[in-house]
VOGU-151365 format. One record per residue: residue number from 0; y, x, z of N, C-alpha, C in turn. Coordinates in pm, 1 decimal. Layout:
<pts>
nr|n.north|n.east|n.up|ca.north|ca.east|ca.up|c.north|c.east|c.up
NUM|Y|X|Z|Y|X|Z|Y|X|Z
...
</pts>
This chain:
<pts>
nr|n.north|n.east|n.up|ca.north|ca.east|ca.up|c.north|c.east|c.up
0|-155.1|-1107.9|-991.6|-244.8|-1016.7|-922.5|-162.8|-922.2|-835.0
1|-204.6|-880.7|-712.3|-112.3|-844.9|-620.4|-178.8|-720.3|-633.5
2|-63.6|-572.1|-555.1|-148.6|-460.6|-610.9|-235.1|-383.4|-525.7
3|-277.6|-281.0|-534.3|-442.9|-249.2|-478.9|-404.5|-133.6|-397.1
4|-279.8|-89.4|-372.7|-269.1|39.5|-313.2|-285.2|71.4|-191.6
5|-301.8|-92.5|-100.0|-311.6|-67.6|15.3|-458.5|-66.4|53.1
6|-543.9|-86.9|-23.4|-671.2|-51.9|-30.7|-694.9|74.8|66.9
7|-599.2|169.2|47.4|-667.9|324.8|119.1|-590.8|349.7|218.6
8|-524.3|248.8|254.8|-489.9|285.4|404.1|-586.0|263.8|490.3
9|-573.7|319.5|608.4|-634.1|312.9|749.6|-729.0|155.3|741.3
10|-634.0|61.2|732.0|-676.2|-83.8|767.2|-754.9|-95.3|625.5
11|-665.6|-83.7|485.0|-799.9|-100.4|388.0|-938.7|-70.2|397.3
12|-936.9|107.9|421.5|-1056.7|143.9|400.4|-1144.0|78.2|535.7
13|-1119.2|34.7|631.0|-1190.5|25.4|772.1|-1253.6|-162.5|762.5
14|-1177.2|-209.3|655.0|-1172.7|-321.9|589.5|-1289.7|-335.9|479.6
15|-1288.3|-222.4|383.4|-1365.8|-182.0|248.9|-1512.2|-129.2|323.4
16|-1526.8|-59.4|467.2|-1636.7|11.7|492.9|-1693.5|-105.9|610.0
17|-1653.6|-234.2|667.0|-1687.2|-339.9|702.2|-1753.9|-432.5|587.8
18|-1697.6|-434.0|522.5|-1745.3|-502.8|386.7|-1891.2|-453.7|350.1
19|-1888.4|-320.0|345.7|-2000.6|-235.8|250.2|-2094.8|-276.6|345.7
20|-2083.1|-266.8|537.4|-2209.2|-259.1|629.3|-2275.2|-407.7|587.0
21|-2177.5|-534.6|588.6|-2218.1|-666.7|588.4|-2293.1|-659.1|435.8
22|-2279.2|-637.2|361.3|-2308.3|-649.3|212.2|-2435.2|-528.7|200.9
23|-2484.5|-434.2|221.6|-2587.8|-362.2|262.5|-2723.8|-428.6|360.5
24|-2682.1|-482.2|483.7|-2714.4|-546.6|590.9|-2736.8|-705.5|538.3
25|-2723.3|-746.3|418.5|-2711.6|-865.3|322.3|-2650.4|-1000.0|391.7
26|-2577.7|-958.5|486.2|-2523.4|-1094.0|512.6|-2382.1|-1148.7|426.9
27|-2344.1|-1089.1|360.7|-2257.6|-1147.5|267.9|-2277.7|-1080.2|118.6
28|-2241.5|-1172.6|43.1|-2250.6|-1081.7|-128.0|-2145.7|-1005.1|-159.5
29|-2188.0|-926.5|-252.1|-2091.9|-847.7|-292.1|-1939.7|-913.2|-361.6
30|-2003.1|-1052.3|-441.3|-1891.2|-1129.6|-528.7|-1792.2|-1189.6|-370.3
31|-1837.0|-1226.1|-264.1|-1753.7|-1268.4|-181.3|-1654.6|-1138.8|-91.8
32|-1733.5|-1032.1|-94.8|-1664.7|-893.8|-67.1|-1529.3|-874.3|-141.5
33|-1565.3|-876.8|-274.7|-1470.0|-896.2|-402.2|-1350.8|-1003.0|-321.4
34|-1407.4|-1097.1|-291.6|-1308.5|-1203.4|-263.4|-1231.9|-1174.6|-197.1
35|-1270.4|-1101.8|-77.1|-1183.8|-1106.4|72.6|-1081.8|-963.0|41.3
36|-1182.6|-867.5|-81.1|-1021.8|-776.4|-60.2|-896.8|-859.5|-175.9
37|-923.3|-915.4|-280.9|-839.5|-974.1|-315.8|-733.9|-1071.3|-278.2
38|-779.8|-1112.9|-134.2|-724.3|-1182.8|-32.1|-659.4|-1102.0|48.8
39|-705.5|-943.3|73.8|-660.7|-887.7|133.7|-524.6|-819.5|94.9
40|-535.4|-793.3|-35.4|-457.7|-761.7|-122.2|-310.3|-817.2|-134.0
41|-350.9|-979.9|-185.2|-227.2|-1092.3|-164.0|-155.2|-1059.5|-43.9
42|-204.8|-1034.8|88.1|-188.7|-1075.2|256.2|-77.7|-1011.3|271.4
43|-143.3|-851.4|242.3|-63.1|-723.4|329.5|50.7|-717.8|187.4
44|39.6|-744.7|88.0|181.9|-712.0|-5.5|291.1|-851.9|-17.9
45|245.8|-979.4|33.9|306.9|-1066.4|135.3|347.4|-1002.1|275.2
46|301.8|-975.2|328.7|319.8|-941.9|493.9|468.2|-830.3|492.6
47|398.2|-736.7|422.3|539.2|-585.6|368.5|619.8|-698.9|339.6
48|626.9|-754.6|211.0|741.9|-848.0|190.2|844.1|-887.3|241.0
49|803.3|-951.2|321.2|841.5|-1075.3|406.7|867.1|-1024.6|505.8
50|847.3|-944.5|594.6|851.8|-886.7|734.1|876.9|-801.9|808.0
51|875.9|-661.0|713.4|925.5|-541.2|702.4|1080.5|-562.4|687.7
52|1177.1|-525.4|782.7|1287.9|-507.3|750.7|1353.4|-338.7|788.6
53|1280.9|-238.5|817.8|1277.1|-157.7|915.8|1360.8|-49.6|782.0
54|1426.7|82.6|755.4|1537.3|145.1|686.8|1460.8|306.7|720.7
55|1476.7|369.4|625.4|1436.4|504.8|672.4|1484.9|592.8|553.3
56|1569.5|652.6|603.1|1606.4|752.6|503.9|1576.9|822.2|497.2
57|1565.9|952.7|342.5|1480.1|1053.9|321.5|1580.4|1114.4|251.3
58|1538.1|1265.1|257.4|1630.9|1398.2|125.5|1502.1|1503.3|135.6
59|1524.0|1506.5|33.7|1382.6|1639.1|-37.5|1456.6|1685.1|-160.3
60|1359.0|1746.3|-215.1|1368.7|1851.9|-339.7|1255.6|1767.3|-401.5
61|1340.1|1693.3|-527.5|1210.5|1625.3|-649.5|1133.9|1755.5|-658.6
62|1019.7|1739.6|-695.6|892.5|1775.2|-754.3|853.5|1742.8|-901.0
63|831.0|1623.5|-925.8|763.7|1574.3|-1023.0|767.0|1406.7|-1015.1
64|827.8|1363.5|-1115.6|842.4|1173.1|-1115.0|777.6|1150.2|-1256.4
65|715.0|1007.6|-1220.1|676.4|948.3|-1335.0|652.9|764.6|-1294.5
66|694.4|745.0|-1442.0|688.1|600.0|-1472.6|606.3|537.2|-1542.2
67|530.8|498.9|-1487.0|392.0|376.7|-1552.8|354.5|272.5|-1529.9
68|320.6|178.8|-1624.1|285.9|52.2|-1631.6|381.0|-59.7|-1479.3
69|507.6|-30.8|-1478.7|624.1|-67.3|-1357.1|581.9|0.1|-1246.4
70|507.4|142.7|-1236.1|536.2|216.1|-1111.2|558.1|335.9|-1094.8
71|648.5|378.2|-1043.3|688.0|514.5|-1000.8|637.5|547.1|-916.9
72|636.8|727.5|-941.8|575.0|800.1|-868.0|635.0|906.2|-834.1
73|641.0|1001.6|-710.2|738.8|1070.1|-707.6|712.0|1165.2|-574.1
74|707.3|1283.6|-648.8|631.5|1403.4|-558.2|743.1|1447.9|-503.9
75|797.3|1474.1|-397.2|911.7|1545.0|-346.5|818.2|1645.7|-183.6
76|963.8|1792.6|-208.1|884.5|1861.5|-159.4|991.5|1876.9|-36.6
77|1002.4|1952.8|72.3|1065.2|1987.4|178.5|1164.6|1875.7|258.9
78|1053.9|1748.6|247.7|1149.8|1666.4|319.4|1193.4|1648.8|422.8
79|1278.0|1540.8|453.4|1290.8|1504.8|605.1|1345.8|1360.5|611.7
80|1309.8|1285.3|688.4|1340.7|1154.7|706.0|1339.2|1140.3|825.3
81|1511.0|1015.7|810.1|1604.2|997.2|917.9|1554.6|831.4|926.5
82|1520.5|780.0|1124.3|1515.2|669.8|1138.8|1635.1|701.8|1265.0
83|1765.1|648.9|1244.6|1869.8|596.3|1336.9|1838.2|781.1|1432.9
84|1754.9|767.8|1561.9|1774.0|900.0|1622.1|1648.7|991.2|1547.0
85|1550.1|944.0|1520.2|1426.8|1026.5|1442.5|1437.9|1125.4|1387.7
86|1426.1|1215.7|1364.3|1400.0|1305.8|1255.2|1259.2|1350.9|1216.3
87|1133.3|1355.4|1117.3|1044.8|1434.4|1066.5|1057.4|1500.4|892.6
88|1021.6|1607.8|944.5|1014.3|1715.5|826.0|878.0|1711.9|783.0
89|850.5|1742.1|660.4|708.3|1740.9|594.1|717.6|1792.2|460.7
90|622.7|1925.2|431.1|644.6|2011.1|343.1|667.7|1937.5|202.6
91|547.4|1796.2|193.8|521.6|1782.6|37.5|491.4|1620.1|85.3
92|546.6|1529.5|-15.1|527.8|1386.0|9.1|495.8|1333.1|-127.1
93|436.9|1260.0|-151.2|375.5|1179.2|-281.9|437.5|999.9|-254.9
94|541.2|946.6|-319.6|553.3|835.7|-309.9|555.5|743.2|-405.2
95|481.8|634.0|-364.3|418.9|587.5|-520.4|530.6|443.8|-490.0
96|605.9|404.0|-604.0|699.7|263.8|-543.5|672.8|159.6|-662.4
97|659.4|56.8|-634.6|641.0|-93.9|-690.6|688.2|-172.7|-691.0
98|693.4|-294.1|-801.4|816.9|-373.7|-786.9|783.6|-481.4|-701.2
99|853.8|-490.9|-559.6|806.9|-562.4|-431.0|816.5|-740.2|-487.2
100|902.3|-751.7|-589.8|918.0|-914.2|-655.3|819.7|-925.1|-767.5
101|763.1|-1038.1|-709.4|676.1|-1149.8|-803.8|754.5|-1236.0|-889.8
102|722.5|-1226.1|-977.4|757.4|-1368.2|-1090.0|653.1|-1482.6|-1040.3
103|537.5|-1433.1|-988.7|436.2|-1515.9|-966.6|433.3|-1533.0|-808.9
104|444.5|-1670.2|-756.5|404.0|-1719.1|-618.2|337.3|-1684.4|-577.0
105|238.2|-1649.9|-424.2|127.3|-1629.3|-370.8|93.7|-1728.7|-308.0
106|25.9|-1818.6|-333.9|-64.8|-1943.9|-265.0|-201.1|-1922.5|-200.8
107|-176.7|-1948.5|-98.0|-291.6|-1975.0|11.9|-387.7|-2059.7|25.9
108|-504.4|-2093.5|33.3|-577.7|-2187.2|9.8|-610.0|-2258.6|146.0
</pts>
């Protein structure tokens, strides 16, 4: 099972609130709604995978970390992150990290 966090990004939710109009509007069911984010799910944590090679460094002041069920979490406060010439600062960041390797394949149908 691939994981659900990208659910609330930009593209999830715009994804999740397409879903709701078609499934309201009854042209698709809810069990096939189900389907397509679980598909959606597999896609984009394949896609990061595989494709993302891009580096960005960060320094803050921890906040608050925690470890559950293989994911960390990790509140850091007064950051700033370096891309090559970039610089952004941002008072308070929440980063949630996962283990990007499967034991389990992702097959496509």
């Amino acid at each position: 099972m691939a994981y659900q966090l990208y659910r609330n990004t930009t593209l999830g939710n715009s994804l999740q609130e397409s879903l709701d109009e078609l499934i309201q509007s009854q042209q698709i069911t809810p069990q096939l709604a189900l389907q397509v984010l679980l598909q959606f799910d597999k896609a984009i944590n394949s896609a990061l995978a595989q494709r993302v090679r891009n580096r960005v460094n960060f320094r803050g002041s921890l906040n608050t970390y925690r470890f559950c069920d293989n994911v960390w979490t990790f509140v850091l406060n007064d950051v700033e992150f370096r891309e090559v010439t970039e610089l952004v600062k941002v008072d308070k960041v929440k980063i949630v990290a996962c283990d990007g390797k499967s034991k389990y394949e992702i097959r496509y149908k």
